[in-house]
C-alpha positions as CSV (number, residue, x, y, z in Angstrom):
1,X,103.7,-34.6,5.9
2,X,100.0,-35.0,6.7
3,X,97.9,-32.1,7.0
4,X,96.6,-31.5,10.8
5,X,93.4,-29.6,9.4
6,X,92.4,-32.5,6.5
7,X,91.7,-36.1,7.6
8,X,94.3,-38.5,6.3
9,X,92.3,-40.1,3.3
10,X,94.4,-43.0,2.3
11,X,94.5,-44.3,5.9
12,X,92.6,-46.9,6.7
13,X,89.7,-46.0,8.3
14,X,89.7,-42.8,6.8
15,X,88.5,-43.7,2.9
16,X,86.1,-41.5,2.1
17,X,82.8,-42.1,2.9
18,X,83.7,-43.7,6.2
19,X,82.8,-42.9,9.5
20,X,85.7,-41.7,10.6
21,X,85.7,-38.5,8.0
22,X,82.6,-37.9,8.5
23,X,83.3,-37.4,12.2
24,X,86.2,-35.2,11.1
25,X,84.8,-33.2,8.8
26,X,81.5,-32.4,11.4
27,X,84.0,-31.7,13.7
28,X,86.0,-29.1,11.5
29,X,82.9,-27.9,10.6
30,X,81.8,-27.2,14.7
31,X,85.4,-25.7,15.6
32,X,85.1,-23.3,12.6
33,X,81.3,-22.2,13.6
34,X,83.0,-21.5,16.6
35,X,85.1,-19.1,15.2
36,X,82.7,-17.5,13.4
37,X,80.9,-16.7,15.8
38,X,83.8,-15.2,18.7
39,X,85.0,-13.4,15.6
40,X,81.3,-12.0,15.1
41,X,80.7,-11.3,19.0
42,X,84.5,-9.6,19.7
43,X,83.6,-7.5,16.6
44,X,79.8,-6.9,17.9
45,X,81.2,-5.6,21.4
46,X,84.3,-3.7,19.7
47,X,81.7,-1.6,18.1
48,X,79.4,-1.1,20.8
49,X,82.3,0.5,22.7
50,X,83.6,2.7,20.0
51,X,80.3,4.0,19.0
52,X,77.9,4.1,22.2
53,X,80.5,3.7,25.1
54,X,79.6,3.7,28.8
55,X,75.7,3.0,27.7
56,X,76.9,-0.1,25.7
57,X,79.0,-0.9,28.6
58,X,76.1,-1.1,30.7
59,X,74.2,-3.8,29.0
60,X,74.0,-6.7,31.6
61,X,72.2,-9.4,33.0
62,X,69.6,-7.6,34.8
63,X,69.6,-8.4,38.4
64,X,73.5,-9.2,38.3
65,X,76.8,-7.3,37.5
66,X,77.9,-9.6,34.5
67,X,77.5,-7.3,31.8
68,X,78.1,-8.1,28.1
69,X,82.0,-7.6,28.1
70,X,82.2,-10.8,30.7
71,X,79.6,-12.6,28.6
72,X,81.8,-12.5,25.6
73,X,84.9,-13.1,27.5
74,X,83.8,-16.3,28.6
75,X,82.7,-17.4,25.6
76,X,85.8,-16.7,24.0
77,X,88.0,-18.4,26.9
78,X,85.6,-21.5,26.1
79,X,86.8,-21.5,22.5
80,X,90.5,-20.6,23.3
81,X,90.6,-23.2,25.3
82,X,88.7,-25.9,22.8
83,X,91.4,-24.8,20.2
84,X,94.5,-25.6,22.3
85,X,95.7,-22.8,20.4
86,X,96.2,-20.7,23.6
87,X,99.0,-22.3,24.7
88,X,100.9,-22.2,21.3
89,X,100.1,-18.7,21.2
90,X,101.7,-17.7,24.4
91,X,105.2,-20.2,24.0
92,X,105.2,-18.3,20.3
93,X,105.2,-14.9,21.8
94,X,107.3,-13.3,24.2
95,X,104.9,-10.1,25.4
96,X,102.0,-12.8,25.8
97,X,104.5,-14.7,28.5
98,X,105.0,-11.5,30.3
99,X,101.1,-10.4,30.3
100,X,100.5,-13.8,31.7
101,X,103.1,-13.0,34.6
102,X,101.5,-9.9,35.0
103,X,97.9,-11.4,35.1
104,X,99.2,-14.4,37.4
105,X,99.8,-11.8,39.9
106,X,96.6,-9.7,39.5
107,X,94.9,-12.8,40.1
108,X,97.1,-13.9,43.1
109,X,96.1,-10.2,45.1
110,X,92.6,-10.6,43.6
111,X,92.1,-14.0,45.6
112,X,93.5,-12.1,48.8
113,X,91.2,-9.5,47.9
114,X,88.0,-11.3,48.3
115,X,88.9,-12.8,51.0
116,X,89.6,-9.2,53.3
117,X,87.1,-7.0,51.1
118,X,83.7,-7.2,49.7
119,X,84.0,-9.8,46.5
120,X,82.4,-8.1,43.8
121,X,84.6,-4.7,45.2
122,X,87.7,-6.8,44.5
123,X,86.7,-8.5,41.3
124,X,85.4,-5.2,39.9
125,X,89.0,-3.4,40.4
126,X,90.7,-6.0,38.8
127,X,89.3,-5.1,35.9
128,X,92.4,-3.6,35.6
129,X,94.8,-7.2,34.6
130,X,91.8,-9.7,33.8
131,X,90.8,-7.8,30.7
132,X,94.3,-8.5,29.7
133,X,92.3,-12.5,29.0
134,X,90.9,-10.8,25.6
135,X,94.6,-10.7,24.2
136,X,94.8,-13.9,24.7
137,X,91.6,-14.6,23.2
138,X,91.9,-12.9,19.8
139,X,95.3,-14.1,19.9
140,X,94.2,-17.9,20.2
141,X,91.7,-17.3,17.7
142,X,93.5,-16.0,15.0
143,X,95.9,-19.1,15.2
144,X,93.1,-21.4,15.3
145,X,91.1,-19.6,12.2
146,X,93.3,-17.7,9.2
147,X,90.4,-15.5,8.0
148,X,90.4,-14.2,11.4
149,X,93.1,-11.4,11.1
150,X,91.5,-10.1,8.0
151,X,87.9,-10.5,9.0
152,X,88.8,-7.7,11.7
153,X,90.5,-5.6,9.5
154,X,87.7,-5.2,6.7
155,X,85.5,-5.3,10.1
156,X,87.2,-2.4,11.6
157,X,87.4,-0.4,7.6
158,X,83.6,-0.5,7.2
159,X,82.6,1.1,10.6
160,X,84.8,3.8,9.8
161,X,81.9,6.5,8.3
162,X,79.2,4.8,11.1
163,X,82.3,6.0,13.8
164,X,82.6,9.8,12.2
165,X,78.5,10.4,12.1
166,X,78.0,8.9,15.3
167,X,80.9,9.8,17.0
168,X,80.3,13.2,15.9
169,X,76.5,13.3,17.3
170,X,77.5,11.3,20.5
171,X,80.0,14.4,21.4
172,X,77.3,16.7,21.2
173,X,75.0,15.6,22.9
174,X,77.4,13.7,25.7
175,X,75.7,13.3,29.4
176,X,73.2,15.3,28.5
177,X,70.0,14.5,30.6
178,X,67.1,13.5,28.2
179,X,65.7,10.6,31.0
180,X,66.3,7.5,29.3
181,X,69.0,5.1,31.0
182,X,70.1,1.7,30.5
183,X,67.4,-0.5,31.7
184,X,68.2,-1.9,35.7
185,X,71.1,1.0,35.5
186,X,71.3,4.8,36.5
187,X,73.4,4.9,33.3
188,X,71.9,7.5,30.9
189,X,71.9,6.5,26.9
190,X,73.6,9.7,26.3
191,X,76.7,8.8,28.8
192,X,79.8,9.1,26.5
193,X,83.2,9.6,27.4
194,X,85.0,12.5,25.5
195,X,88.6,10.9,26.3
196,X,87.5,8.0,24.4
197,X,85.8,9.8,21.1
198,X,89.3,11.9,20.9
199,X,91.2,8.2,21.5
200,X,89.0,6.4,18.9
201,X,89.6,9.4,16.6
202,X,93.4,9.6,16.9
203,X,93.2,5.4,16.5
204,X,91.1,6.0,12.6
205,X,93.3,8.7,11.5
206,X,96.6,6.3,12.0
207,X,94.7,3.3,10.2
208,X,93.8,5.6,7.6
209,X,97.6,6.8,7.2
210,X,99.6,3.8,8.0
211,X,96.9,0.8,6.7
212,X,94.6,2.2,4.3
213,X,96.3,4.7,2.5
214,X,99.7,2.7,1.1
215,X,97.4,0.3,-0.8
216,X,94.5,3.1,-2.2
217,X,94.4,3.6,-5.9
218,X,93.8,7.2,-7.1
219,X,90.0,7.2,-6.8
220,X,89.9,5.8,-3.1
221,X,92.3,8.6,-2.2
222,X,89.8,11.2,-2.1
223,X,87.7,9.4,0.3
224,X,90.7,8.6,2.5
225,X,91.8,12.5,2.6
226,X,87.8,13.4,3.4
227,X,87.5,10.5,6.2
228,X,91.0,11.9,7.8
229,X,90.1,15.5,8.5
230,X,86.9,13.9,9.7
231,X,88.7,12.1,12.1
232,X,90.8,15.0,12.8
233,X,87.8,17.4,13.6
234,X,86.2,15.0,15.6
235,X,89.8,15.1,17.3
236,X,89.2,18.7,17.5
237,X,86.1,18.7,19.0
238,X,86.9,16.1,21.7
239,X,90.2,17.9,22.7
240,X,87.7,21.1,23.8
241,X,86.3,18.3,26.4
242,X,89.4,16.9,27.6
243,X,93.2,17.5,27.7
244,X,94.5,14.2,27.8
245,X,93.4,13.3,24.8
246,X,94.7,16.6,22.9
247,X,98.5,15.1,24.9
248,X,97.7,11.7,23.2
249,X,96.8,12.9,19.7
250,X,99.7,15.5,19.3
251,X,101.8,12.2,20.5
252,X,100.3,9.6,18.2
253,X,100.5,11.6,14.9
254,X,104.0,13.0,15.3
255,X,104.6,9.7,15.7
256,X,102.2,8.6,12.5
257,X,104.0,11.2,10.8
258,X,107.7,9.7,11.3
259,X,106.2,6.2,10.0
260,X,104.6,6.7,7.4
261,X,106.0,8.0,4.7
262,X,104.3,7.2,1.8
263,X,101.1,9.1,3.5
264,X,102.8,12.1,4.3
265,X,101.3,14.0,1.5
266,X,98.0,13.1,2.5
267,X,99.0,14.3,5.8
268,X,100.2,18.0,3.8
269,X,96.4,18.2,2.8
270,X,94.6,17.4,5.6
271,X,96.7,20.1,7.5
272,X,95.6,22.5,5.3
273,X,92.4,21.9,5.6
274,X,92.3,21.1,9.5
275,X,93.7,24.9,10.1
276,X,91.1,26.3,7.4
277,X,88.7,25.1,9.1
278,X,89.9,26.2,12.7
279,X,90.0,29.8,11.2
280,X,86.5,29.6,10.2
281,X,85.3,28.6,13.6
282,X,87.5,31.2,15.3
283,X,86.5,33.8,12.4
284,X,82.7,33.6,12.8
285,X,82.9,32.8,16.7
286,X,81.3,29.3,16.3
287,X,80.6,27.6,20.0
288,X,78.1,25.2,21.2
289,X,77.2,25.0,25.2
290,X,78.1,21.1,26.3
291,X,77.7,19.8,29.3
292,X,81.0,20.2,31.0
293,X,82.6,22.7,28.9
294,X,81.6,25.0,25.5
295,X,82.8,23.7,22.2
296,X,84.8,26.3,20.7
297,X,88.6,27.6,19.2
298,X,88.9,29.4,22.4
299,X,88.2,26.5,24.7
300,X,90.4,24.1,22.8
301,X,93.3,27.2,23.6
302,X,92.5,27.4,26.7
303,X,92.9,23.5,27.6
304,X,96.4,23.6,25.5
305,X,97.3,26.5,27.9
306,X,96.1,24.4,31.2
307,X,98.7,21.7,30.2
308,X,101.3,23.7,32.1
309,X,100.1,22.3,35.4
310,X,100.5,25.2,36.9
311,X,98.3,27.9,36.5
312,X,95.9,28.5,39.5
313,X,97.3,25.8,41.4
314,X,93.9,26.3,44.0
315,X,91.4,24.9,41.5
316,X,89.4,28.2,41.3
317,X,88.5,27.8,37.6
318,X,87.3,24.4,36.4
319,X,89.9,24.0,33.6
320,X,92.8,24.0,36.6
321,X,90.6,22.6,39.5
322,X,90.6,19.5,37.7
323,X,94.3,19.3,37.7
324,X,94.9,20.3,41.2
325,X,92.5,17.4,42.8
326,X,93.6,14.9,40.7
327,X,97.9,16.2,41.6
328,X,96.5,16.4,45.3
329,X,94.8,12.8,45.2
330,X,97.6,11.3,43.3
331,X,100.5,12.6,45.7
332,X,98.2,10.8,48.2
333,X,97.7,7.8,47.3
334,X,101.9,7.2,46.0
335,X,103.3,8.5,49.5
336,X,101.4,5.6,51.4
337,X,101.4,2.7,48.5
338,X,105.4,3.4,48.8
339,X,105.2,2.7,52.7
340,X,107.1,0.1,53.7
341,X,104.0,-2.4,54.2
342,X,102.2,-1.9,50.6
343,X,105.5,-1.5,49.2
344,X,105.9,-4.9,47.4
345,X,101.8,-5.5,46.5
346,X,100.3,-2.1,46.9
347,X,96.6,-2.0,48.7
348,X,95.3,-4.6,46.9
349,X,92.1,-5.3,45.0
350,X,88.7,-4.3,47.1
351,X,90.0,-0.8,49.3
352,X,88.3,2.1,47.9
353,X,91.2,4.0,47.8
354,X,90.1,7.2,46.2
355,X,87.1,7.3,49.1
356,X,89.8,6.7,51.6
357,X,91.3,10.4,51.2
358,X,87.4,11.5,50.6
359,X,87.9,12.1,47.1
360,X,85.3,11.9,44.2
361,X,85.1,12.8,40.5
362,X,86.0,16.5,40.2
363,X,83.9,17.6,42.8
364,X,81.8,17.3,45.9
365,X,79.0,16.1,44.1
366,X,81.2,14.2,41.3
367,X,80.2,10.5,40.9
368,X,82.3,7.5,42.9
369,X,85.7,7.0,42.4
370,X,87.5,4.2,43.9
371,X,91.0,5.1,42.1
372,X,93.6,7.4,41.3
373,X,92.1,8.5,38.3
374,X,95.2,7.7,36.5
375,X,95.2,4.0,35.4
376,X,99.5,3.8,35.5
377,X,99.0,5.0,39.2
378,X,96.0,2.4,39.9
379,X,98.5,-0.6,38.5
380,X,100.7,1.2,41.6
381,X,98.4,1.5,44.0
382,X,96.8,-1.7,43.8
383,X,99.6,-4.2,42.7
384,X,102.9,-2.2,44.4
385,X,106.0,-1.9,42.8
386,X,106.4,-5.8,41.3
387,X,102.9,-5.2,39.5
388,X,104.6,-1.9,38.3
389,X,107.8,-4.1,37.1
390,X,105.8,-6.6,35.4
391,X,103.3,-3.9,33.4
392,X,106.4,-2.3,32.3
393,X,108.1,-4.8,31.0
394,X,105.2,-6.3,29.5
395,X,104.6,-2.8,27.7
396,X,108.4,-2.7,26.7
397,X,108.3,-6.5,25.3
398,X,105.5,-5.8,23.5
399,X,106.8,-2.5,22.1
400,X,110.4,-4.3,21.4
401,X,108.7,-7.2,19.8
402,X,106.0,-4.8,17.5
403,X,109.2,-2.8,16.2
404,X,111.3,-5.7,15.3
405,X,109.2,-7.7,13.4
406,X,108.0,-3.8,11.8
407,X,111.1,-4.0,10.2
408,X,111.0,-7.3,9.1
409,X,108.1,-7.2,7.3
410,X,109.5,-4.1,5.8
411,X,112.3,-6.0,4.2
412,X,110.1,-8.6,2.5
413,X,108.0,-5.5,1.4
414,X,104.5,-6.6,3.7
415,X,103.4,-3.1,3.5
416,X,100.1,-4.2,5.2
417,X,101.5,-6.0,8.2
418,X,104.0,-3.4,8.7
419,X,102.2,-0.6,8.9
420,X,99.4,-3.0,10.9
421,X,102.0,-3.4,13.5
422,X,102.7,0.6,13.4
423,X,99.0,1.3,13.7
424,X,98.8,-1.4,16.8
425,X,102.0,0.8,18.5
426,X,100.4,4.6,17.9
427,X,96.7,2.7,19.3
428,X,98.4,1.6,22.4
429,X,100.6,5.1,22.5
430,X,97.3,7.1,22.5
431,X,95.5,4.5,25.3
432,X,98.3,4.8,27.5
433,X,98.8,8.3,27.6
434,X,94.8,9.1,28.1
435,X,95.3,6.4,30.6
436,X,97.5,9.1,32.6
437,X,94.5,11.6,32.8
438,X,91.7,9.5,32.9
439,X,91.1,5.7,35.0
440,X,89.9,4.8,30.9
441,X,91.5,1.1,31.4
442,X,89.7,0.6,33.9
443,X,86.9,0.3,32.0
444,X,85.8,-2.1,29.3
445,X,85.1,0.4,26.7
446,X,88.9,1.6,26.4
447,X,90.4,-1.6,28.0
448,X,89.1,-4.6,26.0
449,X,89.9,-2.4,22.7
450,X,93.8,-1.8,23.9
451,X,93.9,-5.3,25.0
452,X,92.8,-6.9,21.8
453,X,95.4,-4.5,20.5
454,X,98.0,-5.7,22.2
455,X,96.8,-9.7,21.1
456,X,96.7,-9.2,17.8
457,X,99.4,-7.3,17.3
458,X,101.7,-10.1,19.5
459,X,100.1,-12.4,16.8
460,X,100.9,-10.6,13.8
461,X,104.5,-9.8,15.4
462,X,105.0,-14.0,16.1
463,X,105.0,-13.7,12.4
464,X,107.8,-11.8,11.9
465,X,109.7,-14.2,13.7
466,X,110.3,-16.6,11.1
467,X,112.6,-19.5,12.6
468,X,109.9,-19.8,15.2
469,X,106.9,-19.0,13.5
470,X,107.7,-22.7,11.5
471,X,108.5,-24.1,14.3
472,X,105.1,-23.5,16.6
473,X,103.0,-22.3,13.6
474,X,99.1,-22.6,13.9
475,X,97.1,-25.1,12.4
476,X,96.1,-23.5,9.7
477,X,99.4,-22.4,8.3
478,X,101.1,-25.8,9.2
479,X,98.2,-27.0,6.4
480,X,99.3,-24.4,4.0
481,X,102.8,-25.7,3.8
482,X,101.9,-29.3,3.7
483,X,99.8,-28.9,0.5
């Protein structure tokens, strides 16, 4: 069988030396510098988001509003597209055809959109399906290159410390206003998102526990129980700030706790030492003053207790008022998308649909808010009930397809890709349930990191599907098995 990466030497025209390899083997050499270098740019922008947030999200070409998300998204398109390994990619994976059907019809209303609104209105609410073009990115890539899956893995492994120090310093001092923005922005370098700390930190403590800690020899262990309750006080201090990330977490490690069983006496430890600490705070009254709310045992109480919904139902405290506006807007905005005119397509992208009921962020003086504050709601609301079919389905095929090829890998004892596969399925779990309380997929910070999620998970799961893995296999492993 001749190898599609290696030119085929003994043809003629091909002896070594010739022309003809040397043209291949500069080519080979430009399509993998290309890989290199969307592998080193999706990494680059992955940790911009998790450490620094809305002020790395800001970064853009002054004057214009393509900011460095866009820039790399292009860039990767441009490669996905010169490694014809998109298409392979998508006929390989079901959840990849239905995110496709889901972003054909984003871009159908988006088109509409401009037309009827103000452009760069309609493109920016989109943001909510074209993001979706990362997972088909990473996807692409990591057929095209083999190192790729593992050069995000290590990737994502050594930022882990960086994430707890930073993350840590980031919560405390979050929105604060020390005068310093993002240049050509009103975007203050402070401006962090407490949501997505508690999100990131629920995301390291299932690596940790379903990745890392299956393969760790004795010695490593140590380091993996110390990161954990890192990640889990960072948790902590996060879920004082914001309750649907304390919904998610609870969520995501019950459900880390049902998977993964050979970490569950890591997880026995780092209990014990999560609830030591929380009786220390609470026993020598330790609180720091943040901008929205204090950091404390009692505050992180009192947000659990607000989780009823129904406690002062007229907003007169600020833990409840939040719920009550955001209840209000939402029972708003579903009774007309489910008129009979937006019933099929929603409002479409450009309305300012939040502004429409007078509604802004939490208050009269709250920042702009053109949605429901509830991404599920804004997929709703903007794409009517067939853009709510097609995200659940293409949630449920991904979900369907991560679980099946879990257990596969499980019966050929791929500890790694199995509990890859479980940490891709708690990541998403913990998005989409912050994405109830907060419009966080909206934005590129939580969105490009759930959608890059979903690719390379889809990627990994195509190879759990072994009859059709050989059949459409990438390049590279079509090689392997012809040497």
């Amino acid at each position: 069988m001749t190898d599609p990466i290696r030119p085929p030497t003994g043809s003629a025209g091909y002896q070594a030396g010739s022309s003809a390899q040397g043209a291949q083997a500069i080519g080979l050499r430009r399509r993998t510098a290309r890989y290199v270098y969307l592998s080193q740019a999706l990494a680059l922008v992955l940790a911009g988001y998790l450490l620094f947030d809305r002020t790395f999200a800001w970064i853009h070409v002054p004057g214009t509003p393509i900011f460095i998300g866009e820039v790399v998204l292009a860039f990767g398109l441009y490669v996905a597209w010169r490694s014809k390994e998109a298409r392979r990619f998508i006929r390989l994976s079901p959840p990849m055809q239905a995110l496709v059907l889901f972003m054909a019809f984003g871009a159908v209303l988006t088109v509409i959109g401009t037309m009827s609104h103000n452009p760069q209105e309609a493109v920016r609410d989109a943001a909510i399906w074209y993001y979706g073009l990362f997972a088909v990115v990473i996807g692409a890539l990591a057929m095209a290159w083999e190192p790729a899956y593992g050069f995000f893995l290590r990737s994502y492994t050594r930022i882990i410390p960086v994430f707890l120090v930073i993350g840590t310093i980031r919560l405390l001092t979050a929105n604060t206003d020390n005068g310093i923005f993002v240049p050509d922005s009103e975007v203050l370098i402070t401006s962090h998102k407490p949501g997505n700390l508690g999100v990131q930190a629920v995301m390291l403590i299932a690596f940790l526990l379903l990745v890392v800690a299956p393969e760790l020899e004795r010695r490593d262990k140590v380091r993996n129980l110390a990161y954990t309750v890192g990640g889990l006080l960072l948790l902590g201090l996060a879920g004082t700030q914001n309750r649907g990330v304390m919904v998610a977490g609870f969520v995501a490690l019950f459900i880390v706790y049902l998977a993964g069983r050979a970490s569950r006496p890591i997880m026995g430890y780092v209990l014990v030492v999560v609830v030591a600490s929380l009786i220390l705070a609470f026993s020598f009254n330790i609180r720091f003053d943040l901008e929205r709310r204090e950091v404390s045992v009692d505050q992180l109480f009192s947000n659990l207790i607000s989780l009823d919904f129904n406690a002062d139902p007229d907003g007169t405290n600020e833990d409840d008022g939040t719920i009550a506006w955001r209840i209000k807007l939402w029972s708003l905005v579903m009774e007309d998308t489910l008129s009979a005119d937006r019933f099929l397509s929603g409002f479409g992208f450009g309305p300012n649909l939040a502004g429409e009921y007078g509604f802004v962020a939490g208050g009269v003086a709250g920042p702009e808010l053109r949605n429901p504050h509830n991404s599920h709601l804004s997929v709703v609301a903007r794409m009517g009930v067939l853009g709510a079919a097609l995200w659940i389905g293409l949630w449920t095929f991904w979900f369907r397809h991560l679980w099946k090829a879990r257990k596969r890998f499980q019966l050929v004892a791929e500890d790694q890709r199995s509990g890859f596969l479980a940490w891709c399925m708690v990541a998403a779990i913990t998005m989409l349930i912050n994405g109830i309380f907060d419009p966080s997929l909206e934005g590129p910070q939580a969105a490009i990191w759930l959608w890059c999620i979903y690719g390379l998970g889809a990627f990994v799961a195509a190879e759990g599907n072994i009859v059709r893995w050989r059949q459409q296999a990438p390049a590279w492993a079509r090689a392997r098995r012809a040497s």
